[in-house]
C-alpha positions in Angstrom: -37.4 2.1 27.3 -38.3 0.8 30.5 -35.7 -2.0 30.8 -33.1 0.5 30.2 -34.1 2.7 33.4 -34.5 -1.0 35.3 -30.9 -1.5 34.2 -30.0 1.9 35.7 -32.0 1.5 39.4 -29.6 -2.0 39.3 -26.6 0.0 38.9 -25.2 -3.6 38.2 -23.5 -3.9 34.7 -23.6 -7.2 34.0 -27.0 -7.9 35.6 -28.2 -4.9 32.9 -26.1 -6.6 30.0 -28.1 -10.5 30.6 -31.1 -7.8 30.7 -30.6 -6.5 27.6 -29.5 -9.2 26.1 -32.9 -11.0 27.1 -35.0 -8.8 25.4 -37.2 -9.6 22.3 -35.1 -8.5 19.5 -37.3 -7.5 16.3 -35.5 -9.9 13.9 -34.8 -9.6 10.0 -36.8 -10.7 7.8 -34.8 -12.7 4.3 -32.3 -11.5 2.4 -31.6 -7.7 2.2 -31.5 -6.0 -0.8 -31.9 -5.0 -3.6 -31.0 -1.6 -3.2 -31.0 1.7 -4.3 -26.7 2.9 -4.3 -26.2 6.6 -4.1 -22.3 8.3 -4.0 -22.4 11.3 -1.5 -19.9 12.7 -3.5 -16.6 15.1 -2.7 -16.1 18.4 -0.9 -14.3 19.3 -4.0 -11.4 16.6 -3.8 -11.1 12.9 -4.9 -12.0 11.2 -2.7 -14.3 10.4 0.9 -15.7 7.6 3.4 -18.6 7.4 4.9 -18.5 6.3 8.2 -22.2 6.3 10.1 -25.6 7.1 9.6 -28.7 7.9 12.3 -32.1 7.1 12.0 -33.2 10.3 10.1 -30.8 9.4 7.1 -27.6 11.7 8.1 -24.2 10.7 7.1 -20.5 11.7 8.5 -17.7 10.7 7.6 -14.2 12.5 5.7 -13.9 14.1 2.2 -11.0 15.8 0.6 -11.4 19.5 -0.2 -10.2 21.5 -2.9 -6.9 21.4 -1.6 -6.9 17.9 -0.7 -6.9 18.7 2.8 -9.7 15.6 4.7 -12.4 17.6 6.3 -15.2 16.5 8.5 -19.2 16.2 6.6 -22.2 15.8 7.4 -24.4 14.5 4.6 -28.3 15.8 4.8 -30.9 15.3 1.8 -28.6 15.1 -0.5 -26.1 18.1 0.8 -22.8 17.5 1.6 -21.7 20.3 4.5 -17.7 20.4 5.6 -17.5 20.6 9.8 -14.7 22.4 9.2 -11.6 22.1 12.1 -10.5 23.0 15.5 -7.6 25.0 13.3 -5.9 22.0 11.7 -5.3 21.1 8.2 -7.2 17.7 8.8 -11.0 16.3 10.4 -12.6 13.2 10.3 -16.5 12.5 11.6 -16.4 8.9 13.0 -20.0 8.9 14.5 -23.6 10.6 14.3 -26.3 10.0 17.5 -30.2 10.8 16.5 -30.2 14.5 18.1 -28.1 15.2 15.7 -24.1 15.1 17.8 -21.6 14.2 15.7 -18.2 12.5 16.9 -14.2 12.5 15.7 -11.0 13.9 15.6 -9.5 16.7 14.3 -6.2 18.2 14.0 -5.4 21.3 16.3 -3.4 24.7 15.3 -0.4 22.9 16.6 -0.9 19.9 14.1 -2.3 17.2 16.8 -5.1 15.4 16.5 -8.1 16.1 19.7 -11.5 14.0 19.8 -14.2 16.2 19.0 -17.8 16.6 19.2 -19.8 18.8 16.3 -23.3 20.0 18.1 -25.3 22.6 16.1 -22.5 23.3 13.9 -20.1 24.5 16.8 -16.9 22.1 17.1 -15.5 21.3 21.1 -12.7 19.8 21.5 -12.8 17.5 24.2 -9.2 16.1 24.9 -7.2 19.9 24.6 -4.5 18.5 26.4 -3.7 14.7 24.7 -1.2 14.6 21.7 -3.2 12.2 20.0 -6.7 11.1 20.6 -10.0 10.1 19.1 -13.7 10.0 19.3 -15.6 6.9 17.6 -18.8 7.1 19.6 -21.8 9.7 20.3 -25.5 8.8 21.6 -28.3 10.7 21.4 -27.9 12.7 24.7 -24.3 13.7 23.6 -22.0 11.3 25.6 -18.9 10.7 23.8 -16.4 7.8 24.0 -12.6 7.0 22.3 -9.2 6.9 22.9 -6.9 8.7 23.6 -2.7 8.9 24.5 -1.6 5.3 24.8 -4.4 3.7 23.9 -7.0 4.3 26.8 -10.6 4.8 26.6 -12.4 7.3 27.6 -16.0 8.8 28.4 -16.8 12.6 27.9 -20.3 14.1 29.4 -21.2 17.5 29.9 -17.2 19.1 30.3 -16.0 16.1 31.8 -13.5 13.4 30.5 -13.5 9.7 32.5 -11.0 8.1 31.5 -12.3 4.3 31.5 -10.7 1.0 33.2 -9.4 -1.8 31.9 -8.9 -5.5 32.5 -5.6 -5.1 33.8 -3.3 -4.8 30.6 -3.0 -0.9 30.9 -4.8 -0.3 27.7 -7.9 -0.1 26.7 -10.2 1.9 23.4 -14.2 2.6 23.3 -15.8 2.1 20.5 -19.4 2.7 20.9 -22.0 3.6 23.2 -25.6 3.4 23.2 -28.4 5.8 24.6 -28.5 3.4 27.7 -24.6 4.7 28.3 -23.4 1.0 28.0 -19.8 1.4 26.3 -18.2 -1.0 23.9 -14.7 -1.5 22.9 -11.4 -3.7 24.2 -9.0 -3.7 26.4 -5.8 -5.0 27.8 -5.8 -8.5 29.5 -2.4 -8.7 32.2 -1.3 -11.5 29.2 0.7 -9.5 26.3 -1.2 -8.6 23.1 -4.2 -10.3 24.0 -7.0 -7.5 24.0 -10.3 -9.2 25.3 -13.9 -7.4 23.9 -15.5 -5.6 26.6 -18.5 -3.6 27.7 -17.9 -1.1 30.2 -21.6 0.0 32.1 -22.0 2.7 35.4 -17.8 2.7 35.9 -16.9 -1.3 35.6 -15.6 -3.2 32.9 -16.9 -6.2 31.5 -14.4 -8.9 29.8 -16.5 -10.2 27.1 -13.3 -12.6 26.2 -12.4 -13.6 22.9 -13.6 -17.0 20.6 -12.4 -20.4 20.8 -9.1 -20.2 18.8 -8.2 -16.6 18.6 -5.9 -14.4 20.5 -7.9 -11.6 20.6 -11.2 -9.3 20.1 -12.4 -6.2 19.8 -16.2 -5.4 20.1 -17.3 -2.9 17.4 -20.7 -2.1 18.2 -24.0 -2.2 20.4 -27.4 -1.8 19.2 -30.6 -0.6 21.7 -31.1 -4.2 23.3 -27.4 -4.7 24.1 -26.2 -6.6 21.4 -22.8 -6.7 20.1 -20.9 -6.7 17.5 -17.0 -7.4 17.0 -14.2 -9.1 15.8 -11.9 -11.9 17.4 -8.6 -12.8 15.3 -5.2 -14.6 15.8 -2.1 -14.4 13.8 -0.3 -17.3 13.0 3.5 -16.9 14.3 5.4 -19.1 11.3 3.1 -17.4 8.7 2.2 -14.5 10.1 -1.2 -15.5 8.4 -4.1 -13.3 9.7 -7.6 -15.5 10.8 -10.5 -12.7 11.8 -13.9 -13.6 12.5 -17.0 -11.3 13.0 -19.0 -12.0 16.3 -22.0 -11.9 18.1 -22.5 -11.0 22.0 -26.1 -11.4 23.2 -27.1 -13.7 26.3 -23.6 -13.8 27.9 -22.6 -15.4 25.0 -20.0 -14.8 22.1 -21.3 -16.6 18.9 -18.9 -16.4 15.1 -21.0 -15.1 12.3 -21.3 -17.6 9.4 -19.2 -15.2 7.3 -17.8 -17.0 4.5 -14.2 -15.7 4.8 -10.9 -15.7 6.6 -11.0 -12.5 7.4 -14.4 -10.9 8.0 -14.7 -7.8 10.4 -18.3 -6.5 11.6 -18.9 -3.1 11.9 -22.6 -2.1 13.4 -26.2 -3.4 14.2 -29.0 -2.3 13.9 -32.0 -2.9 16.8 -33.5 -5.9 14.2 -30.2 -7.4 14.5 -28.6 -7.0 11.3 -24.8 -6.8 11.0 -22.6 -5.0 8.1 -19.0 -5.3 7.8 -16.1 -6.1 5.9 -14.6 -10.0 4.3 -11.7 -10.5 2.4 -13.2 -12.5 -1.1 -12.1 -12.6 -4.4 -12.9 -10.7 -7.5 -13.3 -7.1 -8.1 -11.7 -4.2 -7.7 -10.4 -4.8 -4.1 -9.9 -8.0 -1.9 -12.5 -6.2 0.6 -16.1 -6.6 0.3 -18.9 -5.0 2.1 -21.3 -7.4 3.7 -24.5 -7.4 5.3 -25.5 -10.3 7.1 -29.0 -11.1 8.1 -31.0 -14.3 9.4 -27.9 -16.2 9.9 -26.7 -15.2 5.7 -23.7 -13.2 5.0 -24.7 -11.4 1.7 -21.9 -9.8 -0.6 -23.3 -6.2 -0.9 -21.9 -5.9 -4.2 -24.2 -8.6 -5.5 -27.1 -6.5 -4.4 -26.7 -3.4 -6.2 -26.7 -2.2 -10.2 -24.1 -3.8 -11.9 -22.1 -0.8 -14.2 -22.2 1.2 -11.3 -18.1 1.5 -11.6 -17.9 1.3 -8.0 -16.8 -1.5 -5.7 -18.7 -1.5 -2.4 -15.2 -2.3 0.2 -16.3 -1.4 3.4 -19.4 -2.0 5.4 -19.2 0.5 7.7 -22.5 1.6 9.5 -26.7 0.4 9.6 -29.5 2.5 10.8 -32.9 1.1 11.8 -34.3 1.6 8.8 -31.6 -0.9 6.9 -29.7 1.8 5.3 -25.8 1.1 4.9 -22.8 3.5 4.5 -19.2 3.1 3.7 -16.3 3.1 1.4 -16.4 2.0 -2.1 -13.6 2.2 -4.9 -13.6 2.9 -8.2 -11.2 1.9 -11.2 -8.9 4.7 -10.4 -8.7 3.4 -7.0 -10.5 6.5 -5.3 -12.4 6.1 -2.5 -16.2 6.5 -2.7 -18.6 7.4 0.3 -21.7 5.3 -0.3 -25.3 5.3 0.8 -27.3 1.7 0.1 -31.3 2.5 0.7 -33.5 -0.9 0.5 -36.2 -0.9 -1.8 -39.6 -1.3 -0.9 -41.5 -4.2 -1.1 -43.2 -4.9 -4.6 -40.8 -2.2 -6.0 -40.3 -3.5 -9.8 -36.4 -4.1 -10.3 -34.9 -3.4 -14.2 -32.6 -5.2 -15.3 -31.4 -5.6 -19.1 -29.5 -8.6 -20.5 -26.7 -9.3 -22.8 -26.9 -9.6 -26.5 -25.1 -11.0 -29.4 -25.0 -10.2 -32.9 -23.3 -11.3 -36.2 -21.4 -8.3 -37.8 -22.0 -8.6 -41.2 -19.7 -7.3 -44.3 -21.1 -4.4 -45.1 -24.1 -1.8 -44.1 -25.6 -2.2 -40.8 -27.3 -4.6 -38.6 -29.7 -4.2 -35.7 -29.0 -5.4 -31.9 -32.0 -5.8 -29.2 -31.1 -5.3 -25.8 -33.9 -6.8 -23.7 -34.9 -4.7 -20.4 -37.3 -6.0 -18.1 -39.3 -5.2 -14.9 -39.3 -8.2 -12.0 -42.9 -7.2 -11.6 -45.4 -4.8 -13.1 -46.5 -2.0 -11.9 -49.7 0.1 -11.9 -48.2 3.3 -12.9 -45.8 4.4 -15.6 -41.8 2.7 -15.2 -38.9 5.0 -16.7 -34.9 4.0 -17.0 -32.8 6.1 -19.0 -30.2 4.1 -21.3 -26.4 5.0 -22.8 -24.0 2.8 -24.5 -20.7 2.7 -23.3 -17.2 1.9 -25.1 -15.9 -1.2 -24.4 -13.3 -3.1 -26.8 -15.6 -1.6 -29.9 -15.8 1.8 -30.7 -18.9 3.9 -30.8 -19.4 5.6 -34.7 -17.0 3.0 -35.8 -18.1 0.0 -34.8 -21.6 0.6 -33.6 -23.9 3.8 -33.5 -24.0 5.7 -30.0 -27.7 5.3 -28.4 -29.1 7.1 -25.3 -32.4 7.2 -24.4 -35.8 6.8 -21.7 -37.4 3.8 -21.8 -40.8 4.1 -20.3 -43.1 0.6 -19.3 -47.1 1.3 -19.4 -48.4 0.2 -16.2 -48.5 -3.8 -16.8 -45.9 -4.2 -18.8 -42.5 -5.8 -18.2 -40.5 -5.5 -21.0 -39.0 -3.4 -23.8 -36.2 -3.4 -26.3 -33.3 -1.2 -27.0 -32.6 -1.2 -30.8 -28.7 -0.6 -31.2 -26.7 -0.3 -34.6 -23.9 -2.3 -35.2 -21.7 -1.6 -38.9 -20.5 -4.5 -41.0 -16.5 -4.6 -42.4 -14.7 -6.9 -44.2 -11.8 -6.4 -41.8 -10.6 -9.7 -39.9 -10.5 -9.0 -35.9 -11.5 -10.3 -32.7 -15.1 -10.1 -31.7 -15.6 -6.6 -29.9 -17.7 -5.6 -27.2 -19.5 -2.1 -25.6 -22.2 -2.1 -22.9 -25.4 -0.5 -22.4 -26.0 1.3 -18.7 -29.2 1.2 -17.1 -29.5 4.5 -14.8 -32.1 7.2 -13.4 -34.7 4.6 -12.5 -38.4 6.4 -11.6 -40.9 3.9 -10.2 -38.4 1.3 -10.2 -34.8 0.3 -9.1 -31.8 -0.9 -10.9 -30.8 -4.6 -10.7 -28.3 -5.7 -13.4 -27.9 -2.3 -15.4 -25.2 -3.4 -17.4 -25.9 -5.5 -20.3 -22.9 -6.4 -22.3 -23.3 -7.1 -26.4 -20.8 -9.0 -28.3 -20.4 -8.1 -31.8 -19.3 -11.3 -33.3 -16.6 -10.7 -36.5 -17.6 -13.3 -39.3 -14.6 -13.1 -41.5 -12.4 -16.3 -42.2 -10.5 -17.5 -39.0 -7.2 -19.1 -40.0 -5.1 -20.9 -37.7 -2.0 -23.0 -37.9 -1.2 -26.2 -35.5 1.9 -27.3 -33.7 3.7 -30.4 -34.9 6.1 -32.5 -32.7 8.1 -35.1 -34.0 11.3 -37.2 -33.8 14.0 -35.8 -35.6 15.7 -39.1 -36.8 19.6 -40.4 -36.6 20.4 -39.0 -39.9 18.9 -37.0 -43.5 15.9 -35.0 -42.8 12.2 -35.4 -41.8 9.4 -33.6 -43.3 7.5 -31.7 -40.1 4.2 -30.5 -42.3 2.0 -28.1 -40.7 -1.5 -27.4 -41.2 -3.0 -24.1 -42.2 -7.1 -24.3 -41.7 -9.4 -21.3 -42.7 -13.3 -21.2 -41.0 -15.3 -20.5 -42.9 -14.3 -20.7 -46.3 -13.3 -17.1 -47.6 -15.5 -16.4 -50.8 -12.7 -14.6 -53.1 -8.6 -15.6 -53.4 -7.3 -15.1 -49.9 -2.8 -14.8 -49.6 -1.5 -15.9 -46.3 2.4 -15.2 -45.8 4.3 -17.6 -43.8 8.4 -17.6 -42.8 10.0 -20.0 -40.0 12.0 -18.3 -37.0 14.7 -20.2 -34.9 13.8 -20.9 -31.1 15.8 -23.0 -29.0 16.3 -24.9 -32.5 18.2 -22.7 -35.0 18.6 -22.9 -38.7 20.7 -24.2 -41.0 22.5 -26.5 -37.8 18.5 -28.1 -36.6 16.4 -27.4 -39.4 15.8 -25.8 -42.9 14.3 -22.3 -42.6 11.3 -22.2 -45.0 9.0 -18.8 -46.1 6.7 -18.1 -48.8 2.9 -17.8 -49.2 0.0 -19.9 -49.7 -2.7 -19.2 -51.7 -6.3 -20.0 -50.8 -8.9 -20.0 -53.8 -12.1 -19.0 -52.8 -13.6 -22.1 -51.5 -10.5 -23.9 -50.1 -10.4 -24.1 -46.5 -7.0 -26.5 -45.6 -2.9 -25.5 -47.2 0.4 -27.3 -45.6 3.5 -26.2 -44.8 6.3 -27.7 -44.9 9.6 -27.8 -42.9 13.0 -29.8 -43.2 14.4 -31.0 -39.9 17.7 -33.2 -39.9 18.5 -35.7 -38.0 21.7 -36.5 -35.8 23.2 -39.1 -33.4 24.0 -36.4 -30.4 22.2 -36.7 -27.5 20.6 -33.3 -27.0 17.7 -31.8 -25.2 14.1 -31.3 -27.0 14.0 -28.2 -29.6 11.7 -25.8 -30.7 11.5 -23.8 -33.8 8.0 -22.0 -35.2 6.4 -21.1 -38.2 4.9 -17.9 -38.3 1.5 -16.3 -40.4 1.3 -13.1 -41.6 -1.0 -11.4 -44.1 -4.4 -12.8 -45.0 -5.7 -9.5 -45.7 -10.1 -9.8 -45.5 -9.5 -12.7 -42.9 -8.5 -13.1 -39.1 -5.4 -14.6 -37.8 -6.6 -16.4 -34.7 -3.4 -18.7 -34.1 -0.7 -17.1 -36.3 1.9 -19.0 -34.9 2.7 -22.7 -35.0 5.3 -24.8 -32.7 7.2 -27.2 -34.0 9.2 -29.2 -31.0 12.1 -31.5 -32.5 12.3 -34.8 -30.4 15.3 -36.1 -29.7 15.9 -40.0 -29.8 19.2 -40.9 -29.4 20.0 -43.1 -26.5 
């Protein structure tokens, strides 16, 4: 672009960075999403992250092998290739420019990590004599940055390694670089442990300082117009409490994203300005959350792809021009996932289905609808395929198994999935299973899990607590009440027996057992226990009645609490 070879004639950093950061930046346009979630899957192993993607749609990042060793990929069309090593055990792509370089580390013969740049599947290793480094950064005319021993950043172009200056600390790391050369990162300030964000442009570095309040910052990312991302913490030193918040450079200045966490970290731009990252929030199956953050809204990704997708969208790590996000996602098993979100195009039709409930019945079998629907029509044939999943019922037990393809004519926007549900006379808590919603054509996946209750209908019974004072002498009568809902229509035999707590029996109270028999029709039998009183001062005491039996019928409280009250003075 021509303000990038302005910038260059300059040769003045920061006069190119208030440049840049002039420039008319294409802005986002509402809320992201939804999208369309796809798992790049293994390179034989358990596990892999994604970690960046360029604007044709290829993904690096690391995936266990076969022998669980992490290798370098690169993801194309579906394809997942290993990079291989530089004759390690261990790789890891960290960055992917346009032409196609790729950026990392890998381990050497000798078991040390070098940076290293993959170009037309040939691996150079670009720090051959550090003990540890690491390359985060590649543009598109094959300039690498990173770190390496100690914590210093460095540049490498055409054979040559720069190693990078700082703000006088004696440390520094690079992050990113763009295809104008201007580097991102942090470095050392002369004051201890206080890394300032900073650009670094034609051999000077830029202190980009830190937000009101923190200690720190580290820039993350910069996008074609010279905006940057980053992150600015501080640590509380009596609670060693952890406050990070994602940040925006552009004009000269540092701005927080309206991230609603204590902990948010950004991760990458993209040239209309939108940010992903990573919050700490709660629910799920991690305390990280991938979000994307657009038009001045942080937006939970995980709220923006198919529910039932068993995956848990954790790190935001990387957003081409084109609005598609990779990361790191878990699953149940606590696995890591590499994941690819790919927006959906305007007017696509979403599918969701929704939740059902359905009275079991005693006997034979009763029908369930689960109700899938399109948010808009559409003017040519809709598909999603359909499976029922386990969940506290049991399929050929409880309910039938169903799988199927449900197909919408061009104008509609909805459709039923019948499901088979089998009636017992045996008492138990309502059950559940789910129905997935997957393989979308012409459409995408919303909510793709709907959840159905199958609601037991046999007698609840239930017992109450009972708390009384336990008088200076003789006994009182504690009665408890046994309730049954609905009324059971044949003879129903609950079994009841009393069992010492803090309260024991014969010193606090008369142990009682036996049974109570409900005619068909009754709904309400008492119980009834013998505590005696004293004079002794003594703390409260707890015995309890316990239900057993009831065959046909559920026990939803089987246990009663009777607390003896002392009132002596």
């Amino acid at each position: 672009m021509k303000i990038f070879k302005l910038c260059f004639l300059l040769g003045a950093a920061l006069a190119c960075l208030v440049l840049l950061a002039a420039q008319e930046v294409t802005r986002a346009a509402g809320t992201p999403g939804p999208y369309v979630l796809t798992d790049l899957g293994t390179l034989g192993g358990l596990s892999a992250q994604a970690q960046d993607i360029n604007d044709a749609g290829e993904i690096v990042g690391g995936a266990t092998n076969t022998a669980s060793r992490l290798h370098a990929f690169l993801w194309r069309d579906g394809s997942m290739t290993d990079l291989g090593t530089i004759g390690g055990n261990h790789s890891e792509a960290t960055s992917i420019g346009d032409s196609g370089h790729v950026a990392g580390r890998s381990q050497t013969s000798a078991s040390k990590y070098h940076a290293v740049r993959w170009s037309a599947g040939a691996a150079t290793d670009l720090t051959p004599s550090s003990d540890y480094a690491v390359a985060y950064g590649v543009n598109d005319i094959g300039q690498v940055v990173g770190s390496i021993d100690n914590w210093r950043a460095f540049l490498w172009e055409n054979g040559t390694l720069t190693m990078l200056p700082d703000l006088g600390g004696g440390c520094s790391h690079a992050a990113d670089i763009n295809d104008t050369s201007h580097i991102v990162g942090s470095s050392c300030t002369p004051q201890v442990n206080q890394p300032h964000a900073t650009l670094w442009h034609n051999g000077a570095a830029i202190d980009l300082g830190i937000l009101p309040g923190m200690d720190d910052a580290g820039a993350t990312a910069i996008n074609s117009f010279g905006q940057i991302v980053g992150t600015s913490s501080h640590m509380d030193p009596e609670t060693y409490e952890i406050t990070s918040k994602a940040f925006l450079h552009e004009n000269g200045v540092m701005t927080p994203l309206a991230v609603p966490s204590l902990e948010a970290y950004a991760g990458d731009i993209n040239d209309s300005g939108v940010v992903v990252g990573t919050m700490r929030a709660a629910g799920g199956l991690s305390k990280w959350h991938a979000y994307v953050y657009a038009d001045g809204v942080a937006t939970n990704l995980n709220s923006l792809i198919p529910s039932g997708s068993g995956l848990h969208l954790a790190y935001g790590n990387a957003i081409n021009n084109a609005g598609q996000i990779v990361g790191t996602a878990f699953d149940a098993q606590g696995r890591y996932h590499a994941f690819l979100l790919t927006p959906a195009a305007a007017g696509t039709p979403v599918a969701s289905v929704g939740d059902a409930l359905v009275i079991e019945g005693h006997s034979g079998t009763r029908t369930v609808n689960a109700m899938v629907s399109l948010s808009t029509s559409a003017s040519v044939p809709v598909s999603v395929s359909f499976t029922t999943v386990n969940g506290s019922a049991a399929s050929g037990t409880d309910y039938e198994p169903a799988s199927g393809v449900i197909t919408f004519d061009p104008g509609e926007t909805s459709r039923t999935v019948a499901l088979t549900v089998n009636g017992d006379r045996v008492g138990e808590p309502n059950e559940t299973f789910v129905v997935n919603l997957s393989q979308a054509q012409g459409a995408v996946i919303g909510d793709g899990q709907a959840v159905v209750t199958i609601q037991d209908d046999e007698p609840r019974i239930s017992i109450n607590d009972v708390s009384r004072n336990e008088g200076n002498g003789g006994t009182t009568q504690f009665i408890f009440t046994v309730t049954m809902s609905p009324a059971a229509g044949a003879d129903i035999t609950v079994n009841y027996a009393t069992m010492n707590g803090s309260a024991t029996s014969p010193d606090d109270y008369v142990a009682a057992s036996g049974s109570l028999a409900f005619t068909a029709g009754q709904t309400t039998k008492t119980i009834t226990v013998a505590v005696k009183g004293d004079k002794q001062r003594e703390p409260y005491d707890t015995f309890y009645v316990n239900l057993s039996g009831g065959a046909g019928t559920f026990l939803a409280d089987a246990q009663g609490l009777g607390e003896i009250r002392n009132d002596d003075r």
